[in-house]
C-alpha positions in Angstrom: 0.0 0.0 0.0 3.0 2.1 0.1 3.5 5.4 2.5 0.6 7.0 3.6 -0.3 10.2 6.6 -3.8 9.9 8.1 -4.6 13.4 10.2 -7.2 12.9 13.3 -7.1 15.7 14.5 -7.0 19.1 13.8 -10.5 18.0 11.4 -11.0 20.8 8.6 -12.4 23.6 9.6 -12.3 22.9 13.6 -12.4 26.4 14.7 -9.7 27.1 17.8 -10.3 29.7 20.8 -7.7 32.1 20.4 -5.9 33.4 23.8 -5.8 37.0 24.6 -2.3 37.4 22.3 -4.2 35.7 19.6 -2.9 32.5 19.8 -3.7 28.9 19.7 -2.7 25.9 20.9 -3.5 22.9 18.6 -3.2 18.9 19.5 -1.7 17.4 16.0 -2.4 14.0 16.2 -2.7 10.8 13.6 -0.5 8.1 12.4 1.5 7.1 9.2 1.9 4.2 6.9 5.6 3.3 5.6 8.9 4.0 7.3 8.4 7.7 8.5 10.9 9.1 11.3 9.3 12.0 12.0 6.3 14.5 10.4 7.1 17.7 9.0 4.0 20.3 9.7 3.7 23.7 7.5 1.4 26.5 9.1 0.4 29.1 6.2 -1.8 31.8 5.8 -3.5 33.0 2.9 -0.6 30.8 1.0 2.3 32.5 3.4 4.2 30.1 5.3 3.9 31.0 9.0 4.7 28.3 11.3 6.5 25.1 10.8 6.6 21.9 13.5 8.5 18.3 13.9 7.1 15.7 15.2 8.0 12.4 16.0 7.0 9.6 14.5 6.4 6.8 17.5 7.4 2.8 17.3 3.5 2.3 16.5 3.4 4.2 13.8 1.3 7.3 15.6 1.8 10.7 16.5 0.6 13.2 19.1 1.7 16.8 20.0 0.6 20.2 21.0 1.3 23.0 18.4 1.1 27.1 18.2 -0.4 28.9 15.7 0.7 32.5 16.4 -2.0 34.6 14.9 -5.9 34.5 14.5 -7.5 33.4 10.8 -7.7 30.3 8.6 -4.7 27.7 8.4 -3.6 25.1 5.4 -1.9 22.8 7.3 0.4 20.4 5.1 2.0 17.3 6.2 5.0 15.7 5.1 6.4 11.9 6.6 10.1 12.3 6.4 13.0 9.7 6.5 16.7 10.8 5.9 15.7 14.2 4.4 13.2 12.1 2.0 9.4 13.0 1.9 7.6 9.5 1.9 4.2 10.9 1.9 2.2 13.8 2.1 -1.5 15.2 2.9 -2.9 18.4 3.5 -5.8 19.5 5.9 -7.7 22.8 4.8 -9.3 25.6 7.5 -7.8 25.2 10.0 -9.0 28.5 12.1 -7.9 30.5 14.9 -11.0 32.8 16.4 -13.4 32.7 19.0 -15.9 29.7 20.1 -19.1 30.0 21.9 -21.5 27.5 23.5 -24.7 28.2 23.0 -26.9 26.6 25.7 -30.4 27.0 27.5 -33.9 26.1 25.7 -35.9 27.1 22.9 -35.1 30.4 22.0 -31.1 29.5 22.1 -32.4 26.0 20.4 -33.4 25.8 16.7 -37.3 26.8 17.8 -37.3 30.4 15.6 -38.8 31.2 12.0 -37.3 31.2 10.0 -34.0 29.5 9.8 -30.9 31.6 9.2 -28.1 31.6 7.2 -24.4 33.0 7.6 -23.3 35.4 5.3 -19.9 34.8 5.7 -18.4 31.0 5.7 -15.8 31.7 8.2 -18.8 31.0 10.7 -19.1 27.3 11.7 -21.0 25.2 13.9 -19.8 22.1 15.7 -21.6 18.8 15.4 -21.7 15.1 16.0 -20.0 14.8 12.4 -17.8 17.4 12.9 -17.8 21.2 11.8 -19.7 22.7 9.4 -21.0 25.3 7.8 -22.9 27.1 10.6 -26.2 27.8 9.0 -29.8 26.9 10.9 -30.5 24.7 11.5 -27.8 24.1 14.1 -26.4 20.8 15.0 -26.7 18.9 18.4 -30.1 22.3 19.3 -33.1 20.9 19.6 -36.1 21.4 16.1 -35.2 22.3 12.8 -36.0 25.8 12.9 -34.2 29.2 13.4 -32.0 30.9 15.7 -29.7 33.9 16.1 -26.9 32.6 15.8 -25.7 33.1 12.1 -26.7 36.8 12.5 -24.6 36.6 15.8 -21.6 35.0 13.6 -21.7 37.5 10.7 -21.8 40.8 12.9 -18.9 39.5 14.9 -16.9 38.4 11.8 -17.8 42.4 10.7 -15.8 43.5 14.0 -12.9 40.8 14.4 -12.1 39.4 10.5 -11.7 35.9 12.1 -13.1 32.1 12.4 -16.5 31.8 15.1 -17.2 29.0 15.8 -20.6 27.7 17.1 -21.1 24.7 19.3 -25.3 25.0 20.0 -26.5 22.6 23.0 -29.8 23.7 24.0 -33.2 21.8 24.3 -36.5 23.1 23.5 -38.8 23.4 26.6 -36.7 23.1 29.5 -36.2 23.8 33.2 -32.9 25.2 35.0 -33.3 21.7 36.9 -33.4 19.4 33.7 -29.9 20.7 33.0 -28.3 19.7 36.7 -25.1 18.1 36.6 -25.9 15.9 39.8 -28.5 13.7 38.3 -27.3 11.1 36.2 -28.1 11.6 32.2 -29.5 14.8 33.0 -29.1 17.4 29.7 -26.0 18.6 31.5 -24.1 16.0 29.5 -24.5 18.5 26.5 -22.8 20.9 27.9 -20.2 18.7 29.4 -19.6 16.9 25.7 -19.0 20.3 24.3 -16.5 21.4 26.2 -14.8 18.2 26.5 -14.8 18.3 22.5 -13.4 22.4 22.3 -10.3 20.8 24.7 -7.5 21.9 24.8 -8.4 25.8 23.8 -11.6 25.8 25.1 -14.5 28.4 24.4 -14.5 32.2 25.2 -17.6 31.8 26.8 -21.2 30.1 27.6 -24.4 31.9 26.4 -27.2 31.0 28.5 -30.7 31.7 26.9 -33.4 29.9 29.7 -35.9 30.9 31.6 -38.9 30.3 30.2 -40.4 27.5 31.3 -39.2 27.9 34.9 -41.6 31.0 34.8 -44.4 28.4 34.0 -43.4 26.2 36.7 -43.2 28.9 39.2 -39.6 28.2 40.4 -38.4 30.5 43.0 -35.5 33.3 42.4 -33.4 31.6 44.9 -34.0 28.3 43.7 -32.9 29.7 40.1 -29.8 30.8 41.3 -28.8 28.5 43.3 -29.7 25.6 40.1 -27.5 27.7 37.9 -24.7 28.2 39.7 -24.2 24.5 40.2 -24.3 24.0 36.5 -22.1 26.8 36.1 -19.7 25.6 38.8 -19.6 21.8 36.9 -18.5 23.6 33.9 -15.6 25.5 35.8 -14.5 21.8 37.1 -14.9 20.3 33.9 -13.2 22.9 31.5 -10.6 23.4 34.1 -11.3 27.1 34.3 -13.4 29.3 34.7 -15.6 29.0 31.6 -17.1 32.5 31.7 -20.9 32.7 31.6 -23.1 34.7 29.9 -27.2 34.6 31.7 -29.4 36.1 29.4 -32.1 38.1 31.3 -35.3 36.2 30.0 -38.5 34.8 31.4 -41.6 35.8 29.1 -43.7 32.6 28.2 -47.0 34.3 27.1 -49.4 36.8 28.9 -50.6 34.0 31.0 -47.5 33.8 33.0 -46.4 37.4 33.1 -46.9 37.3 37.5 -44.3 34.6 37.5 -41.4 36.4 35.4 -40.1 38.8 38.6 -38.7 35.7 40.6 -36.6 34.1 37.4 -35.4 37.6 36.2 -34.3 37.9 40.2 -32.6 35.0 40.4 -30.3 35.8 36.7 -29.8 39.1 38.8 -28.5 37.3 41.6 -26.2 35.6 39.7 -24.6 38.7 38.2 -24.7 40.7 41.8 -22.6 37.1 43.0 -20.3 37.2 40.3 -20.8 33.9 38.8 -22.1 35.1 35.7 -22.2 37.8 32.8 -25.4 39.6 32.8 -27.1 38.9 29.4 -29.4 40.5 26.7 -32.8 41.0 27.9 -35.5 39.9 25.2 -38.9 40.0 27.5 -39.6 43.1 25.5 -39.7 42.0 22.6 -43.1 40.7 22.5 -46.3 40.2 20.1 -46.4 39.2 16.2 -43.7 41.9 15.2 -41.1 39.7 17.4 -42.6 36.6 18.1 -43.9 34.5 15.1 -46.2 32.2 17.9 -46.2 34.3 20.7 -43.2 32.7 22.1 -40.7 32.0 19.7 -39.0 34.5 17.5 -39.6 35.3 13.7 -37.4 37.1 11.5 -37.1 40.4 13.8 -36.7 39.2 16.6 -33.9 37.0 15.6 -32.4 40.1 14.6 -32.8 42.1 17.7 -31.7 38.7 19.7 -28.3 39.0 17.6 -27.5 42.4 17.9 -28.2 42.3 21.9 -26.1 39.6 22.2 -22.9 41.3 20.3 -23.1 44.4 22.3 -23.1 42.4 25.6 -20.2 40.6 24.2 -18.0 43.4 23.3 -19.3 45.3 26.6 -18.0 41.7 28.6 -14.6 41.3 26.3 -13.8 44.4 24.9 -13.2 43.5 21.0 -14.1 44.5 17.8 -13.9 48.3 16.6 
């Protein structure tokens, strides 16, 4: 079968957290075919060499380290096995980015549950699924329905301010509780949010956008309740991600006219959690309400998608101080 290079991971165009001096660090990993000694590893942008890396080729045949890529944008990563100066074999993997990574989280209004679904503008936008990354366009893998959500619009204004990668990795479930998400009870829909960071390791995600409330405001759940449900799903994710995964709580508890005496307690106990520290405070979207906003009286339509984007990018830039 002669010499051959097969690439695990970085997976074309896997989208990389950037640190604050715009740098990533990247696990290279895969294994060759033939007599290889080492791998030769060529970092370019826009067909500019930037970065080159060895690696050593192990008695199995595999290979595993951790590289830098010194500058935000998309890669070409190219390959070579190498024995005594000579290339055995080569391979290539394309988009390779360099940017910044959200999790999207919560329930239907942060889930594929709007009207209609949205597309990104730009293709430097990319969503993380169970097959890998992909264009990010609704509706988004791993979210609940097959719907809208803001997301692409979020992607596209922030691409507008930075000029690099986003990446999307959408975990929320239509119709839930702050309880349905707790990382105590086993297979509770915390395992989403656990899977996502564990697959954005070793760079991670610049933060967690929390969109819930909802149905918590149905069930009559009490502010401290609230906070004290969402800070132990926020804590989890600090253990798991082995930092302090910063957290953005969207202010949010409108469910319909029906329940409007309920909303004070949830929208107190999001408050809370900013007042403590433990999270971000968010966009409000309460006021965006009737068939201008809300397609069904609950879930957003084309405007309201909209407004849900732009209030998340200027909480964003207000919590991380980017773009112009």
């Amino acid at each position: 079968m002669g010499n051959f290079i097969v690439v695990d991971t970085p997976v074309e165009r896997a989208v990389f957290q950037q640190n604050v001096k715009q740098k990533a660090n990247i696990k290279v990993s895969g294994s060759c075919k033939g007599e290889a000694t080492h791998i030769e590893v060529f970092a370019s942008i826009e067909g500019k060499l930037q970065r080159s890396f060895t690696i050593d080729v192990g008695e199995d045949q595999s290979f595993l380290t951790i590289i830098e890529l010194a500058a935000g944008g998309w890669y070409h990563l190219q390959f070579h096995a190498v024995s005594n100066g000579e290339i055995l074999a080569k391979t290539d993997v394309n988009r390779v980015g360099v940017g910044e990574v959200w999790i999207t989280a919560g329930q239907s209004n942060s889930a594929n549950h709007g009207y209609p679904r949205q597309n990104v503008e730009d293709d430097r936008i990319v969503a993380l699924g169970e097959n890998g990354w992909q264009t990010a366009d609704d509706p988004q893998p791993i979210a609940t329905a097959e719907g809208g959500t803001p997301w692409p619009l979020l992607g596209d204004l922030m691409v507008r301010e930075i000029d690099l990668p986003i990446g999307f990795v959408s975990v929320g479930v239509g119709g839930t509780a702050v309880g349905q998400w707790d990382p105590d009870i086993e297979g509770s829909l915390y395992s989403r949010i656990r899977w996502a960071i564990s697959s954005l390791s070793p760079t991670g995600a610049r933060a967690v956008l929390w969109h819930q409330g909802e149905s918590d405001t149905i069930a009559g759940t009490s502010a401290d309740s609230y906070t004290r449900g969402m800070k132990k799903i926020i804590n989890q994710s600090h253990k798991d991600a082995n930092l302090n995964l910063p957290w953005i709580v969207a202010q949010v508890s409108f469910h319909g006219e029906d329940h409007v005496d309920k909303q004070a307690e949830i929208l107190a106990g999001q408050k809370e959690l900013v007042e403590r520290g433990v999270a971000f405070e968010g966009p409000t979207t309460d006021d965006l309400v009737g068939v201008k906003y809300r397609y069904d009286g609950v879930h957003f339509g084309q405007l309201g998608l909209e407004v849900h984007s732009q209030r998340w990018l200027d909480v964003i830039k207000n919590c991380f101080h980017f773009g112009r």
